[in-house]
N, C-alpha and C positions, 0 to 999 in steps of 0.2 A: 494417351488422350491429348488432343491439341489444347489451343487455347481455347477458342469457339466451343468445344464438348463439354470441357471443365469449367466455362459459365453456364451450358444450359443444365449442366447435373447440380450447380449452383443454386441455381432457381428454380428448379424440378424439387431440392431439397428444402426451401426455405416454406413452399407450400406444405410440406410432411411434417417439420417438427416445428412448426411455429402458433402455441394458440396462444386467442388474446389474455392479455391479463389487466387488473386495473392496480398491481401492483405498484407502488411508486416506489422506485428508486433513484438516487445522485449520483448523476456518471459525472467521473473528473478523468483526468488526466495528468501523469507527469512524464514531461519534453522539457530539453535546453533550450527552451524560450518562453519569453514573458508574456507573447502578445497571443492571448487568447483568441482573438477574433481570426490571425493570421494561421492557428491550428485548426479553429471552427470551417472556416475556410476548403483547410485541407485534405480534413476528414469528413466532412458534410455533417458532421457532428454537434448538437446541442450542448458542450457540456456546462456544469453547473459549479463544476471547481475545477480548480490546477493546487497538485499536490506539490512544493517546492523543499528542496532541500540547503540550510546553512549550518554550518559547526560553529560551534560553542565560541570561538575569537572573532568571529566573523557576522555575529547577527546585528542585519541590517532591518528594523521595522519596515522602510520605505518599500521592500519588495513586497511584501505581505498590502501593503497599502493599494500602491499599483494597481495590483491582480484586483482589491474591493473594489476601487476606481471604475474596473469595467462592469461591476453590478454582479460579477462571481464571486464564489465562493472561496475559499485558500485553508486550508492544510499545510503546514510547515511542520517538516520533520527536523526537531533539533537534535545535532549529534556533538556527542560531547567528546570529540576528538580534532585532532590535528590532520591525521590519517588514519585509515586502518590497523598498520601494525603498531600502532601505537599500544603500550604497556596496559593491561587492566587497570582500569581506572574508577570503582565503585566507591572503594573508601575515597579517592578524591572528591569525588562529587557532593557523596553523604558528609565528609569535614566541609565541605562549602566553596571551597575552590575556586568555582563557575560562580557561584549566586550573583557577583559583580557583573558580569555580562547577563547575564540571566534577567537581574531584575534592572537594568538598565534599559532594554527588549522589551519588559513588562512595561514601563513607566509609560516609554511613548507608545503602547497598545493603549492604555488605559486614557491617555489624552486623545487617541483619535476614533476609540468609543465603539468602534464596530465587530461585531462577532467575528470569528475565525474559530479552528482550532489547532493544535497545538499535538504531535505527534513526540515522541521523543523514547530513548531507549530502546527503539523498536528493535524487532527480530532478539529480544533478550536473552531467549531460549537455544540462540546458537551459542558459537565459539567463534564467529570470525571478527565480533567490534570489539572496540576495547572494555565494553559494560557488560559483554553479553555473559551470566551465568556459567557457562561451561570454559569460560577463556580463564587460562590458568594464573590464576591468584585472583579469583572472584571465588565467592561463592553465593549461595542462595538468600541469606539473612544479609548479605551485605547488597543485594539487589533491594531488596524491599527498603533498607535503610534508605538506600541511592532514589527509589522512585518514590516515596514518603516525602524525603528532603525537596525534592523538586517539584513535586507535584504538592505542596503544603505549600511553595513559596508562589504559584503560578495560581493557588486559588484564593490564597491572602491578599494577592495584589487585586484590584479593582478592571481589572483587562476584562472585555468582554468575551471570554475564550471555554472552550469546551479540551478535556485531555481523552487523547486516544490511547489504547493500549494493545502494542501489537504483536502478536505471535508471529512466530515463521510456522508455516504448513507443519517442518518436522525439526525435533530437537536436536541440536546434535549429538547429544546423549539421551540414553532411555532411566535418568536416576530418579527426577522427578516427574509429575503430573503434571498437566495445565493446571489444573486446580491446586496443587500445591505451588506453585509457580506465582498463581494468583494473587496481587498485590491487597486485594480485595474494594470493597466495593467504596468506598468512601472518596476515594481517589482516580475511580478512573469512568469516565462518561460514558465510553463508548470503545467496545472490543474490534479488531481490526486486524485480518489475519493475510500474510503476504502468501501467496499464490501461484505458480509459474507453473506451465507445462515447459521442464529444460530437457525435453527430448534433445539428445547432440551434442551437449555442450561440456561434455566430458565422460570419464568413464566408469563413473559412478552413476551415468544419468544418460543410459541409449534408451530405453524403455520408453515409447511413444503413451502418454497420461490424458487418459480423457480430463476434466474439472472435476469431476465426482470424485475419480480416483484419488486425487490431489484434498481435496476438500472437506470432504463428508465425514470422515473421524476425528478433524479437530474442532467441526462443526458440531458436533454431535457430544463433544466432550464439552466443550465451552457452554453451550448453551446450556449443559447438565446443571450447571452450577451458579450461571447467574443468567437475571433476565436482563441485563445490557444490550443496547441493541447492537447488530452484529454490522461489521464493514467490510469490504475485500481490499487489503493495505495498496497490494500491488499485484496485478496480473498481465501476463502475455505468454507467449507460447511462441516459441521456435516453428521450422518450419522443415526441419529436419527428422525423416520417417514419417511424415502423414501428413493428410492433409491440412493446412492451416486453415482458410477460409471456412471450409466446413467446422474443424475443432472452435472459430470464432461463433460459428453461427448454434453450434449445440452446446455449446458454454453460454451464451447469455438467453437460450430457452433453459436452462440446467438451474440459471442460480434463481429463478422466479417458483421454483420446487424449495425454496430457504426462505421460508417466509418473516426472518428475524435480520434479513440484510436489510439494508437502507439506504447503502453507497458501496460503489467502485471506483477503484483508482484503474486505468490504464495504464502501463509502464511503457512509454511509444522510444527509448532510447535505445539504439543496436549498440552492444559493449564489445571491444574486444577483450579477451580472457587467453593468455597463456595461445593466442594464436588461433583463437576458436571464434566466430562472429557470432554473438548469441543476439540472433537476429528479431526483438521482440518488437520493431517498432511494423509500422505496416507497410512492406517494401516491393509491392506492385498493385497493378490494376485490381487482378482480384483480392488480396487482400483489404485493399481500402473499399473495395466495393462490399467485399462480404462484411466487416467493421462498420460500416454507414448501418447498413438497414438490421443488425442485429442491435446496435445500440440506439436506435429507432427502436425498435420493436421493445425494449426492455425500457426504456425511460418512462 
């Protein structure tokens, strides 16, 4: 199919599975740039937040400020490492380790008064950060000490901030639950689960994943147990084995069927991996074109 066909089957499709909704959702994004206007720009995109990422020695208020400065919204994921392969680190955090930089972070939110929120420990339910549950010399009571400890000192301070709490899609072990998992309700605003179709991006993961596939049993599981309202942490999809533009445009008709989401993060950054380009940002014509009027159509 050339290029000319594979836009009009484009647009042939977006009249088939697009109905209206008056669903309100928050579409954000996170990209290696600050300047919102200059992403709005590129993706003909309205968003409402940029999701930002700092570790634990490094947290800068001023960037979270910025981002308010433009009238969006901001999500800052704090990660309580150095790098990845950094040593499990739960009992650090729960002895207090961080609270110095932490509530140093806290101080100056609370002098410049404006909401945000505040993502942190996320994807816990893996093995690959140093906090995550299944990374060896963690375990499960030492997570909930770990997000207790941080999450008591971020609602003690006077910051104008909400905490998200975020699953990955699948665990990397099957020992617990979401629900046992669950830090429970006292401590966390708002549930937020990371998302990706990684058709291609290794060999655990050829299998082309519609969003449903991907979504709809941790959806299903989480909302079992609490009425939190629900977030999508981080999603994009490869473009390897299927169509992309399409997969963009039956994914955000898909998640207006979850009537307990309220926001999306887009993940617009291509990584390389071991040699593999796990291409999730929107890297031609039709992808940016099918991206525009899908998240048009869902805001």
């Amino acid at each position: 199919m050339d290029d000319k066909m594979k836009l009009y089957y484009i647009l042939f499709s977006i009249f088939l599975i697009y109905p209206a909704s008056a669903q309100h959702i928050d579409i954000g994004y996170a990209k290696d740039s600050t300047n919102i206007t200059e992403v709005e720009k590129e993706y003909h995109v309205n968003f409402t937040h940029q999701l930002i990422y700092q570790k634990i020695n490094n947290l800068d208020y001023n960037q979270v400020k910025r981002i308010l400065d433009t009238g969006n919204g901001c999500i800052i994921n704090i990660e309580f490492m150095n790098n990845p392969s950094d040593p499990a680190n739960l009992k650090d955090i729960s002895s207090g380790k961080y609270d110095k930089q932490l509530l140093k972070f806290l101080s100056d939110a609370e002098k410049d008064g404006r909401y945000f929120q505040i993502r942190t420990l996320h994807e816990f339910n893996g093995d690959w950060y140093p906090w995550c549950i299944y990374r060896t010399g963690n375990n499960l009571t030492e997570f909930h000490n770990a997000w207790n400890h941080v999450t008591e000192i971020i609602h003690d301070s006077d910051a104008n901030v909400e905490i998200q709490l975020n699953y990955n899609q699948v665990s990397a072990k099957q020992i617990y639950s979401f629900k046992e998992m669950y830090p429970g309700h006292d401590n966390v605003d708002k549930i937020v689960i990371t998302t990706y179709n990684r058709a291609g991006t290794d060999d655990d993961h050829k299998q082309w994943n519609t969003f449903k596939d991907n979504f709809h049993k941790p959806y299903a599981e989480i909302t079992s147990f609490t009425s939190k309202p629900i977030g999508i942490a981080e999603i994009s999809t490869t473009s390897y084995g299927g169509n992309k533009p399409l997969w963009l445009l039956q994914t955000t008709k898909d998640i207006k069927e979850y009537d307990r989401i309220v926001e999306v993060t887009w993940f617009l950054n291509n990584k390389e991996v071991n040699g593999i380009i796990w291409n999730w940002d929107m890297n031609n014509v039709f992808d940016k074109w099918a991206f525009r009027i899908a998240n048009n159509k869902i805001i």
